[in-house]
DSSP file (Angstrom, degrees, kcal/mol; ACC not computed):
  #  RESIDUE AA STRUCTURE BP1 BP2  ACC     N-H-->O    O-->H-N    N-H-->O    O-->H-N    TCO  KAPPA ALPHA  PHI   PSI    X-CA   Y-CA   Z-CA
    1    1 A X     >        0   0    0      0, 0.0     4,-1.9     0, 0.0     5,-0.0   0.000 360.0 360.0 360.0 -33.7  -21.4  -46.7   25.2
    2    2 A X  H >>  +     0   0    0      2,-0.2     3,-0.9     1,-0.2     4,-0.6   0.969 360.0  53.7 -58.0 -71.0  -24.0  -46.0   22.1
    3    3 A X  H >> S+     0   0    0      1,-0.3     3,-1.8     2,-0.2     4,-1.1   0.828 110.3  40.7 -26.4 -60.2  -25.0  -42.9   24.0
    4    4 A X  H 34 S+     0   0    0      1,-0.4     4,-0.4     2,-0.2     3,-0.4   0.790 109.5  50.7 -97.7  -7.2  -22.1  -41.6   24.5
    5    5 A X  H <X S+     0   0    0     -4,-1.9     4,-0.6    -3,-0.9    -1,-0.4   0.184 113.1  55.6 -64.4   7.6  -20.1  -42.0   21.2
    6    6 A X  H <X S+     0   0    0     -3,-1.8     4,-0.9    -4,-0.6    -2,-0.2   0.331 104.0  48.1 -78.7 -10.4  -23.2  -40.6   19.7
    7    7 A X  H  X S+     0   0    0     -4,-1.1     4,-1.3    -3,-0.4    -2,-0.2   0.430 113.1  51.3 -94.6 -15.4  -23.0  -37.6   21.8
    8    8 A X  H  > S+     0   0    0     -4,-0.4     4,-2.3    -5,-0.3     5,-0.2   0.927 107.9  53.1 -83.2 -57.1  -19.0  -37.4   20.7
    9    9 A X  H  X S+     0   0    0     -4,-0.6     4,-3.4     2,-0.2     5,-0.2   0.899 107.9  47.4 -45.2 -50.3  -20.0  -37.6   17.2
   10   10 A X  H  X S+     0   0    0     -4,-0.9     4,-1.7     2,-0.2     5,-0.5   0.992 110.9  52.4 -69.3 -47.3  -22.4  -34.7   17.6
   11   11 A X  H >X S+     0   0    0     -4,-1.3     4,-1.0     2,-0.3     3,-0.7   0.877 112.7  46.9 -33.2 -62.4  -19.4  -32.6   19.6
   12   12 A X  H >X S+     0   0    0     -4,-2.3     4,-3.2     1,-0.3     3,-1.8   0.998 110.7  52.0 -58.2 -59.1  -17.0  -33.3   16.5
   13   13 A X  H 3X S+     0   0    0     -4,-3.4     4,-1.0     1,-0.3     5,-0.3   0.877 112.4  47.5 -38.8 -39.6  -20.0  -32.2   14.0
   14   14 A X  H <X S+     0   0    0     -4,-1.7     4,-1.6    -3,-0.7    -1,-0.3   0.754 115.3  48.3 -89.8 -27.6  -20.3  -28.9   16.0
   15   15 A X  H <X S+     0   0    0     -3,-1.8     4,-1.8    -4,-1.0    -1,-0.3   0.665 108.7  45.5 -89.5 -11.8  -16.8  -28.4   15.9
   16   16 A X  H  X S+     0   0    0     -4,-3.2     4,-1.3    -5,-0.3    -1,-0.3   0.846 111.4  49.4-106.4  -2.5  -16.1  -28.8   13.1
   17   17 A X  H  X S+     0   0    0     -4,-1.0     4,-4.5     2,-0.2     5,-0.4   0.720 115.6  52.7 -31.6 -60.0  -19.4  -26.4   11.4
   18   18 A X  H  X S+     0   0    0     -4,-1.6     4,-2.8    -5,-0.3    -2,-0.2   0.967 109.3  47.7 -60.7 -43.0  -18.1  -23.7   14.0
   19   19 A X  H  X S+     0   0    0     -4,-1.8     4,-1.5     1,-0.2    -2,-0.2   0.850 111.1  50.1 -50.1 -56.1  -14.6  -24.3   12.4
   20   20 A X  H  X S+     0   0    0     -4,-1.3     4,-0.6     2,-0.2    -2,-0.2   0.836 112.5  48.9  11.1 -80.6  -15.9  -24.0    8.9
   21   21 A X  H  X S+     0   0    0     -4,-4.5     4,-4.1     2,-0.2     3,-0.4   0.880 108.9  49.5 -50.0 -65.1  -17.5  -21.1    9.8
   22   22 A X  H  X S+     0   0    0     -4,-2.8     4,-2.4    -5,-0.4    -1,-0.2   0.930 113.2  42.9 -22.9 -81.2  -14.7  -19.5   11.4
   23   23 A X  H  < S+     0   0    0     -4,-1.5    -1,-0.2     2,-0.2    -2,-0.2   0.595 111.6  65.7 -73.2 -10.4  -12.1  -20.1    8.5
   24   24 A X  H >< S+     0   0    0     -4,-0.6     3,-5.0    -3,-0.4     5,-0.3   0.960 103.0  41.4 -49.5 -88.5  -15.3  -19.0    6.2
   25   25 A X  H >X S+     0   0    0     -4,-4.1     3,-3.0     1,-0.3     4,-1.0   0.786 109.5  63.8 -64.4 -44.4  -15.5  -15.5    7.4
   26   26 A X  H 3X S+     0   0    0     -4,-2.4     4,-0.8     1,-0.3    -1,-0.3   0.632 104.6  48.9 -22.3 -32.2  -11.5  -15.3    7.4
   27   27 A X  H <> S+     0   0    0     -3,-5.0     4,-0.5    -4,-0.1    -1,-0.3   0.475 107.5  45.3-117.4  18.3  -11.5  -15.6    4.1
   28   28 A X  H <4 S+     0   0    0     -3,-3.0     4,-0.4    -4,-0.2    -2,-0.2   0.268 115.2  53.4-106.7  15.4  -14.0  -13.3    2.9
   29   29 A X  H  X S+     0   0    0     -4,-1.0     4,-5.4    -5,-0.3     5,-0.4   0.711 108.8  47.4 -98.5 -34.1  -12.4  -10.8    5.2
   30   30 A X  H  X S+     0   0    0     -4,-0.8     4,-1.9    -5,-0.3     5,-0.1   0.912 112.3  48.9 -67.0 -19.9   -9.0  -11.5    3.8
   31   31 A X  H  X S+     0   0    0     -4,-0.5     4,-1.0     1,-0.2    -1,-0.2   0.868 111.9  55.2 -71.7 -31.5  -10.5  -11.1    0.0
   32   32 A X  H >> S+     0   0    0     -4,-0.4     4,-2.4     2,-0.2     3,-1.1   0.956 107.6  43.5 -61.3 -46.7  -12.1   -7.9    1.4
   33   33 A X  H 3X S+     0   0    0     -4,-5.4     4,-1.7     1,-0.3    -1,-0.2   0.811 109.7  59.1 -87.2  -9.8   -9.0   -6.6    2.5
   34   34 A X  H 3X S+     0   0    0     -4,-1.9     4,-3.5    -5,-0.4    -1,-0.3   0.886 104.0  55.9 -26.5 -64.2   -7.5   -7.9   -1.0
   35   35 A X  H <X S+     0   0    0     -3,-1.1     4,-0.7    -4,-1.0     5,-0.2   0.959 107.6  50.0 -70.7 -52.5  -10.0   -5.6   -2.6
   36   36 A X  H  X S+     0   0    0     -4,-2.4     4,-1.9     1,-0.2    -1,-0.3   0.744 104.9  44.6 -37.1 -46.2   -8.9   -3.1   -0.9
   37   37 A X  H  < S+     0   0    0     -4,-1.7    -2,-0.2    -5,-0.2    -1,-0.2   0.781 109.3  60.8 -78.0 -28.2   -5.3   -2.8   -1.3
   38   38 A X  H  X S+     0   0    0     -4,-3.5     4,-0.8     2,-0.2    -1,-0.2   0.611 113.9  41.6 -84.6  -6.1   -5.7   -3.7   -5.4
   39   39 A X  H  < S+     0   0    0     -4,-0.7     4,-0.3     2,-0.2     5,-0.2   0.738 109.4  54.1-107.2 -34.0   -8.0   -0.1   -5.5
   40   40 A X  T  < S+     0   0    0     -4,-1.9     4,-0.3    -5,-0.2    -2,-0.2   0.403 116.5  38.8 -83.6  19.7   -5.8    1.9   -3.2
   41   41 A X  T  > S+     0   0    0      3,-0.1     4,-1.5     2,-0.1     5,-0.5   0.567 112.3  52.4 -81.2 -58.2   -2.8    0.9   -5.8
   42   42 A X  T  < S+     0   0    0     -4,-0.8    -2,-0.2     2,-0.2    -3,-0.1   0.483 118.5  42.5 -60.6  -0.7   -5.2    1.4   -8.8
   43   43 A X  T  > S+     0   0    0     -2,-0.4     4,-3.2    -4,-0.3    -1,-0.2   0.621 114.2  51.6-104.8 -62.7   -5.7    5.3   -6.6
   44   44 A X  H  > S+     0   0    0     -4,-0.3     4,-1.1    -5,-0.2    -2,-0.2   0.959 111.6  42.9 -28.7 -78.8   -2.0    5.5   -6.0
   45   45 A X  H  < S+     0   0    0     -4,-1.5     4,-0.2     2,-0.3    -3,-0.2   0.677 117.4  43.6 -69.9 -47.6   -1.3    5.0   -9.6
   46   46 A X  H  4 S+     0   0    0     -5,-0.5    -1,-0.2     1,-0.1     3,-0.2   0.984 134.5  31.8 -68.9 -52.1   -4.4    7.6  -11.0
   47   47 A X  H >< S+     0   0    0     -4,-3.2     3,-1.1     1,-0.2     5,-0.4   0.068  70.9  97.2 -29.8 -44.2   -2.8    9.5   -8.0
   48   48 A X  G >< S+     0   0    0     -4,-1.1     3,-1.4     1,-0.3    -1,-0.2   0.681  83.3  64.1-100.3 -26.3    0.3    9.8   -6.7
   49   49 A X  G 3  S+     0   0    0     -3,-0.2    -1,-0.3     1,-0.2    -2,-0.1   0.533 105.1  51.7 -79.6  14.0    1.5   13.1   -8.5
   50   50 A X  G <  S-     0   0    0     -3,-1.1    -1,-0.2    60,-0.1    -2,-0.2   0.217 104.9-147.9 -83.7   3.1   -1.1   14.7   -6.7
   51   51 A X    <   -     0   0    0     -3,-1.4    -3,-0.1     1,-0.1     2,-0.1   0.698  21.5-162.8   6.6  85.0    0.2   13.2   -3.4
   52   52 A X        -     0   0    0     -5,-0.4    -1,-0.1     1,-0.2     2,-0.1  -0.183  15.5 -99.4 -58.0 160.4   -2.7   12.8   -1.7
   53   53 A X     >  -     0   0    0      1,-0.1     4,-1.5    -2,-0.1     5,-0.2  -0.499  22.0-121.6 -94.1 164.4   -3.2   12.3    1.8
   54   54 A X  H >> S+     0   0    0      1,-0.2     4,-6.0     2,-0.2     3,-0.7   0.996 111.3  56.4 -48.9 -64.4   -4.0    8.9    3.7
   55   55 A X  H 3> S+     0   0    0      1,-0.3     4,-1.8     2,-0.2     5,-0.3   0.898 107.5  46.8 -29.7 -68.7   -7.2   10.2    5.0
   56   56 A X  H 3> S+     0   0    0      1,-0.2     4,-2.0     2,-0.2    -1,-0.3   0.955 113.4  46.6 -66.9 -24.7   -8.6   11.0    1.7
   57   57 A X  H << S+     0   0    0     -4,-1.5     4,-0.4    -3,-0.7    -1,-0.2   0.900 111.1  49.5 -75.5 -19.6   -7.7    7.8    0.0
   58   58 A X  H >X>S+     0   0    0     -4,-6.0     5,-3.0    -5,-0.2     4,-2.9   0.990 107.8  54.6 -66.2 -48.9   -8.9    6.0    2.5
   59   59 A X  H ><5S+     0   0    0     -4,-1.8     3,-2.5     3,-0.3    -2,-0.2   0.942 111.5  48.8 -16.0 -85.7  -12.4    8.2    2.4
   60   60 A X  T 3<5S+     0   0    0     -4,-2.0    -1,-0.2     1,-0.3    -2,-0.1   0.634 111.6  48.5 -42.7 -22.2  -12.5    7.3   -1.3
   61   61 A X  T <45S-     0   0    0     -3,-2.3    -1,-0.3    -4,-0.4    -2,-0.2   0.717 115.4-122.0 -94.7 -27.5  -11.9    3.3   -0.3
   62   62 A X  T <<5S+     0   0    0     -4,-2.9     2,-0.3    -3,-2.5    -3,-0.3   0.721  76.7  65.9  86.1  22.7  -14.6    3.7    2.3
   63   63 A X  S   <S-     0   0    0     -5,-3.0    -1,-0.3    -4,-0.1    -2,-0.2  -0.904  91.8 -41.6-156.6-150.1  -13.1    2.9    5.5
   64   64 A X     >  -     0   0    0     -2,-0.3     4,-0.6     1,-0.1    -1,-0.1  -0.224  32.1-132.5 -81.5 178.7  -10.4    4.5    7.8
   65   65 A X  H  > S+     0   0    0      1,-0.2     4,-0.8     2,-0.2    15,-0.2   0.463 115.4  50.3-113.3 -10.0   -6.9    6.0    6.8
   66   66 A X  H  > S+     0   0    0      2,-0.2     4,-1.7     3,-0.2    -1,-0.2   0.776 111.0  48.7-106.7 -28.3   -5.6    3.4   10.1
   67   67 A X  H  > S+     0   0    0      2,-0.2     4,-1.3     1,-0.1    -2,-0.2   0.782 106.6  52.0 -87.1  -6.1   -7.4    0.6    8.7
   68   68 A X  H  X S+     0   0    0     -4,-0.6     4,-1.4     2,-0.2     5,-0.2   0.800 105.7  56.4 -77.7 -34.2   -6.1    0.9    5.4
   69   69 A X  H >X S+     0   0    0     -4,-0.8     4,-2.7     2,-0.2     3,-1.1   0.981 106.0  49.7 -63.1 -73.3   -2.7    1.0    6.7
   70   70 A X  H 3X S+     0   0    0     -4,-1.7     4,-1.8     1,-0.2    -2,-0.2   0.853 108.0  54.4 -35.5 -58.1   -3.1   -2.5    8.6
   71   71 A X  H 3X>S+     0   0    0     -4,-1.3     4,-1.5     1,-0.3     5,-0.5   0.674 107.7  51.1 -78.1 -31.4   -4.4   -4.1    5.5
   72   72 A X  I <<>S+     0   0    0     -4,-1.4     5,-1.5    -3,-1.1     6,-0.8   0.764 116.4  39.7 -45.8 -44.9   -1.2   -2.8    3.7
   73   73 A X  I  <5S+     0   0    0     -4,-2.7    -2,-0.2     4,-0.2    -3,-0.1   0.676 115.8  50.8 -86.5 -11.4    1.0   -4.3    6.4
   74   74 A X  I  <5S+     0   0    0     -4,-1.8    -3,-0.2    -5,-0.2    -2,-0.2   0.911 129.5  17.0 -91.0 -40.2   -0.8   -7.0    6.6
   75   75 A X  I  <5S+     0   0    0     -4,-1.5    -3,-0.2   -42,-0.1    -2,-0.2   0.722 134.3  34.4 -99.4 -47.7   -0.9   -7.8    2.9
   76   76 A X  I   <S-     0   0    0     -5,-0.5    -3,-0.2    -4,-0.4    -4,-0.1   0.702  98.5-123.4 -87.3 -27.4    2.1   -5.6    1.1
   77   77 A X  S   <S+     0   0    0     -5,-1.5     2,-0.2     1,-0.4    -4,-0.2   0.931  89.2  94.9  76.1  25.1    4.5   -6.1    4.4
   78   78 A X  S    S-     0   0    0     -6,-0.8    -1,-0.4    -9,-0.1    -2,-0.2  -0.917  80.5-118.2 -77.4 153.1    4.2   -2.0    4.0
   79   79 A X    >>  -     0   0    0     -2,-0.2     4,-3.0     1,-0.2     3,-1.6  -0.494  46.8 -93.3-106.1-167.3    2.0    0.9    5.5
   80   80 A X  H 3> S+     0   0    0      1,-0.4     4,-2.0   -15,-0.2     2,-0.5   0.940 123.1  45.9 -55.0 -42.6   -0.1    3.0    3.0
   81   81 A X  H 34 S+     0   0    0      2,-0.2    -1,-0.4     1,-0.2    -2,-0.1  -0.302  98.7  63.7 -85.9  48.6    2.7    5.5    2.7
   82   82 A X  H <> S+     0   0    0     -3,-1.6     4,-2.5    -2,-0.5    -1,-0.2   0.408 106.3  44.3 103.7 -92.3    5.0    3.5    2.3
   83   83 A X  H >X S+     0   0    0     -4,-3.0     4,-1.9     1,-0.2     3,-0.9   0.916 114.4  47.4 -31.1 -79.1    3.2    2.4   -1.0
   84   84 A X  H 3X S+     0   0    0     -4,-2.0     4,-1.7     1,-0.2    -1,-0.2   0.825 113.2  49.8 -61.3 -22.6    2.5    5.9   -2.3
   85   85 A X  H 3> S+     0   0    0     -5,-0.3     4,-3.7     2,-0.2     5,-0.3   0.972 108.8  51.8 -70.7 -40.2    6.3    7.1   -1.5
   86   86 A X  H <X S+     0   0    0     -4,-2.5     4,-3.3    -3,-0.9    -2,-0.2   0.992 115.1  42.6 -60.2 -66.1    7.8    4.1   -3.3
   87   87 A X  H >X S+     0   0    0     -4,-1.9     4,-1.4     1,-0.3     3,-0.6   0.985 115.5  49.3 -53.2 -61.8    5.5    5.0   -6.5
   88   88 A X  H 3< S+     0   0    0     -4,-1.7     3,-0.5     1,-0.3    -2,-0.3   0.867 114.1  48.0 -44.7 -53.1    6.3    8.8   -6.1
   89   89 A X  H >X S+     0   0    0     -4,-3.7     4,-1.6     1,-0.2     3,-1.2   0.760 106.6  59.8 -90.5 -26.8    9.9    7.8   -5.9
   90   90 A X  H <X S+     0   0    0     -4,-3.3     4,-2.7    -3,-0.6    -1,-0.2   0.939 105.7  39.6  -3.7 -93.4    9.6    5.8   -8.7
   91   91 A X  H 3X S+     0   0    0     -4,-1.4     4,-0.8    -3,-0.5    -1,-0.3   0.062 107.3  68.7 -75.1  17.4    8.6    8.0  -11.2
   92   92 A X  H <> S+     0   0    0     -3,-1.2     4,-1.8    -5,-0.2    -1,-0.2   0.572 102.8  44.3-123.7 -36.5   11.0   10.5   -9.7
   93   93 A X  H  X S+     0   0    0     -4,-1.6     4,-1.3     2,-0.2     5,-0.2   0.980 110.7  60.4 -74.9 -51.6   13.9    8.3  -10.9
   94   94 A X  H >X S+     0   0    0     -4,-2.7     3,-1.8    -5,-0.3     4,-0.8   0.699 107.8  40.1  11.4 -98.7   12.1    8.0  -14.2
   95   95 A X  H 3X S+     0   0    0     -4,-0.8     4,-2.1     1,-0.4     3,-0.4   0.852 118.9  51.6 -74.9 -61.0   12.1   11.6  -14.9
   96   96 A X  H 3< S+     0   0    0     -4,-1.8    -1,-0.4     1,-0.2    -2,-0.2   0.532 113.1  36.4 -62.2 -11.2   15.3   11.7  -13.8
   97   97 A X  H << S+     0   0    0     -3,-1.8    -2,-0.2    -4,-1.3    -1,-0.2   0.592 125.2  34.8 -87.9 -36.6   16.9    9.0  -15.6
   98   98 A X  H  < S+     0   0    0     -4,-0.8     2,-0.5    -3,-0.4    -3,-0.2  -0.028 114.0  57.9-138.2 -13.1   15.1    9.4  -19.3
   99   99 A X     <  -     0   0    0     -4,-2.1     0, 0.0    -5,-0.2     0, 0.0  -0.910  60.3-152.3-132.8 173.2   14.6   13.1  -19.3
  100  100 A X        +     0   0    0     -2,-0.5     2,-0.1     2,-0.0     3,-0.1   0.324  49.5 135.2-135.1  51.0   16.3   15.7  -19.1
  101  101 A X        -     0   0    0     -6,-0.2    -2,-0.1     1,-0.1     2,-0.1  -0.458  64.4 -94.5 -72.0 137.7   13.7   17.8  -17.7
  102  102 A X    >>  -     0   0    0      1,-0.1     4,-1.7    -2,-0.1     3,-1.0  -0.320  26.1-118.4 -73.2 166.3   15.1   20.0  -14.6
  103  103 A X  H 3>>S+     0   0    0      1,-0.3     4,-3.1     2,-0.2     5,-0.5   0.956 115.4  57.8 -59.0 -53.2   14.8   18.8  -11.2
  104  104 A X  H 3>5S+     0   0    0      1,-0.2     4,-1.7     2,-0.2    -1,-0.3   0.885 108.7  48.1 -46.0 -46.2   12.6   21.9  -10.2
  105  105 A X  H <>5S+     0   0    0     -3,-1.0     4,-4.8     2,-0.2     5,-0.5   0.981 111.7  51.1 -62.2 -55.3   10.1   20.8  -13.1
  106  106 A X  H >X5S+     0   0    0     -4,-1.7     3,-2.5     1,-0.3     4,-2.1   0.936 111.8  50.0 -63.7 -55.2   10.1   16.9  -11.8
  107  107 A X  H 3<>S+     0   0    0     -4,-3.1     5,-4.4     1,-0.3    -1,-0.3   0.816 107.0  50.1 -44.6 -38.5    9.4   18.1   -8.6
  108  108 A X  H ><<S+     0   0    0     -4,-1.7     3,-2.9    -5,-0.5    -1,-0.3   0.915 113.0  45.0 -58.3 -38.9    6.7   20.1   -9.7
  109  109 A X  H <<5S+     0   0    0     -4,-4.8    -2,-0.2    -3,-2.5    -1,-0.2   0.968 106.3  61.1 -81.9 -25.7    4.9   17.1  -11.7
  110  110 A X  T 3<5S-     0   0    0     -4,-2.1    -1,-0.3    -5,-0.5    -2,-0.2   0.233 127.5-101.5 -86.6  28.8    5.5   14.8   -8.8
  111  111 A X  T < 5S+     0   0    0     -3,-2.9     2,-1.0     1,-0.2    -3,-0.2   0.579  71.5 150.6  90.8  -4.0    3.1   17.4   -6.5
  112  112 A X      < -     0   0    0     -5,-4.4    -1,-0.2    -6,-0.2    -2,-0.1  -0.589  28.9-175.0 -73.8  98.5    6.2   18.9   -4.8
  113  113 A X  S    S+     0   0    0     -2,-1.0     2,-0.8     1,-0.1    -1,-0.2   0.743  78.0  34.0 -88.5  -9.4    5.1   22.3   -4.1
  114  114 A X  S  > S-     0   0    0      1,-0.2     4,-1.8    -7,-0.1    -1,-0.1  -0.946  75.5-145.4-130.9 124.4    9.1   23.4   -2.7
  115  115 A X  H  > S+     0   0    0     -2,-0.8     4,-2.0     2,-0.2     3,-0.3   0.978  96.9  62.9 -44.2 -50.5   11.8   21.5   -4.9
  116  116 A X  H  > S+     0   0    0      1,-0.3     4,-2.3     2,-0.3    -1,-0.2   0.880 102.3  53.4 -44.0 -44.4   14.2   21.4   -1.5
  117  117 A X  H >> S+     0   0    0      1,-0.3     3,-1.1     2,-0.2     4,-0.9   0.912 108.4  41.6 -80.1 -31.9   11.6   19.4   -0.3
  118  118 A X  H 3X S+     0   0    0     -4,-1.8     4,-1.7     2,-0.3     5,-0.3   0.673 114.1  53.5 -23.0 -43.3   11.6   17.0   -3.2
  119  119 A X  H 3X S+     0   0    0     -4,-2.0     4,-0.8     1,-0.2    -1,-0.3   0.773 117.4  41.1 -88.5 -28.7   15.5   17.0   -3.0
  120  120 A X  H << S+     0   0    0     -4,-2.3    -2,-0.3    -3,-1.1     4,-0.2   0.751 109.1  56.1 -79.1 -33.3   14.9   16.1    1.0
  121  121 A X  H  X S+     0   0    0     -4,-0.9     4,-1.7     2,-0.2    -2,-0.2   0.845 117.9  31.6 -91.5 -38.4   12.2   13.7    0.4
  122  122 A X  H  X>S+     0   0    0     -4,-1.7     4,-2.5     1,-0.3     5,-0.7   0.881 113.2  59.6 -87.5 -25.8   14.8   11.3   -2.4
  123  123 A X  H  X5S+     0   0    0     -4,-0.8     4,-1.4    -5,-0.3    -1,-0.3   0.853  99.6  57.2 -77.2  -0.9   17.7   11.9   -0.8
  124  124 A X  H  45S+     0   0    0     -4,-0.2    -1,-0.2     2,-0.2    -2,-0.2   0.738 119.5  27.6 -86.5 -44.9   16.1   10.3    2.2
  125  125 A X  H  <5S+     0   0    0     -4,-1.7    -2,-0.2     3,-0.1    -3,-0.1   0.906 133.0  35.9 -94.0 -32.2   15.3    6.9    0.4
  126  126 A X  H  <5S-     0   0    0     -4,-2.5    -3,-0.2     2,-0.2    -2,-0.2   0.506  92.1-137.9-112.5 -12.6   18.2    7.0   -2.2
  127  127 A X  S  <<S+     0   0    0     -4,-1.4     2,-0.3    -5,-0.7    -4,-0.2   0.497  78.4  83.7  64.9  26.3   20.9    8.7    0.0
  128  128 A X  S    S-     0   0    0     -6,-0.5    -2,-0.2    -9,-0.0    -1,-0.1  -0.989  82.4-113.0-137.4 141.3   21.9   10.8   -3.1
  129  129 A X     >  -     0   0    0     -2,-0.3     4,-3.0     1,-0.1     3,-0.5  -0.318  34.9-101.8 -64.3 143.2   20.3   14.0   -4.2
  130  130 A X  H  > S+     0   0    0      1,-0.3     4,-1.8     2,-0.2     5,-0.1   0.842 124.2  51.9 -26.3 -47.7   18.6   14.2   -7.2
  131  131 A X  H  > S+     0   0    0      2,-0.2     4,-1.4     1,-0.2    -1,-0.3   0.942 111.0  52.2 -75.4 -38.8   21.4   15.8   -9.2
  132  132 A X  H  > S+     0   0    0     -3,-0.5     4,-1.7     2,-0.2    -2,-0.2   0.835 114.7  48.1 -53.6 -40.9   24.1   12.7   -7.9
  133  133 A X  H ><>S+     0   0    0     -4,-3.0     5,-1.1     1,-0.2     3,-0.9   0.987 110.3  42.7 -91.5 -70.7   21.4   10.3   -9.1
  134  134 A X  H 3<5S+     0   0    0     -4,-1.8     3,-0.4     1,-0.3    -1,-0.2   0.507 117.1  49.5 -98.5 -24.8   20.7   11.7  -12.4
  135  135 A X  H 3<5S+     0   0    0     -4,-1.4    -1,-0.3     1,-0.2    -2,-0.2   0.872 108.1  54.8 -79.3 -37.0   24.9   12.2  -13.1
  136  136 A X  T <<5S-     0   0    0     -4,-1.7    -2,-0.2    -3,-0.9    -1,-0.2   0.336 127.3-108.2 -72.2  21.9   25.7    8.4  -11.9
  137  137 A X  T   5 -     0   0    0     -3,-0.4    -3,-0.2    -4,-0.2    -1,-0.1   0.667  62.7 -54.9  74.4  22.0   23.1    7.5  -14.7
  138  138 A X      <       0   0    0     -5,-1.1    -1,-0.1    -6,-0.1    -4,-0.1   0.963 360.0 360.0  67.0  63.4   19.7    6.3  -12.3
  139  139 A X              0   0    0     -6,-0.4    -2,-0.1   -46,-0.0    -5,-0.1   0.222 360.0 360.0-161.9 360.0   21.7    3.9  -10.7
């Protein structure tokens, strides 16, 4: 009986070290991917009227433009573009709300090299064209 409750005790110790272990590296992976996601917003943010592509912010982040995306969806419940459209559309109501700068200029500062596509790109999230949004008052 000694024996083998001393051989049970060591089984629980083992299990429970490996478990430890386990839930260790889990959380310095989740802080990594933490680390990540708070420098690709802080990238976004330096960014986003240059609308950069995944690939290069990921580059910049150091790791792939498809693993940056998980770690967005796993953490933001969004993919990377997701995030950088939101911000771009953002400042796009901004401009539009608080200035009275023409659309063709906001397009321009938000990276839009063809206005149409800027006027396709909001109406697509906001289901009004720029000029509808900016007469109902940004709302």
């Amino acid at each position: 009986d000694a024996l083998l409750e001393a051989l049970l005790d060591s089984l629980l110790v083992l299990a429970s070290r490996r478990a430890t272990r386990r839930l260790s590296r889990r959380s310095r992976h989740h802080e990594r991917g933490e680390a990540h996601l708070a420098r690709f917003q802080q990238l976004i943010e330096a960014h986003y009227h240059q609308q950069p592509s995944m690939p290069e912010l990921a580059e910049r982040l150091g790791i792939s433009s498809a693993h940056l995306s998980a770690i967005c969806q796993r953490l933001a419940g969004r993919s990377a573009q997701q995030l950088l459209h939101e911000r771009i559309l953002l400042e796009a109501k901004r401009h539009l709300t608080y200035t009275n700068m023409p659309i063709g200029q906001v397009a321009e500062r938000l990276g839009f090299k063809e206005p149409a596509y800027f006027t396709r790109f909001f109406k697509r999230s906001v289901k009004l064209t720029p000029k509808a949004f900016r007469l109902r008052g940004g709302r």
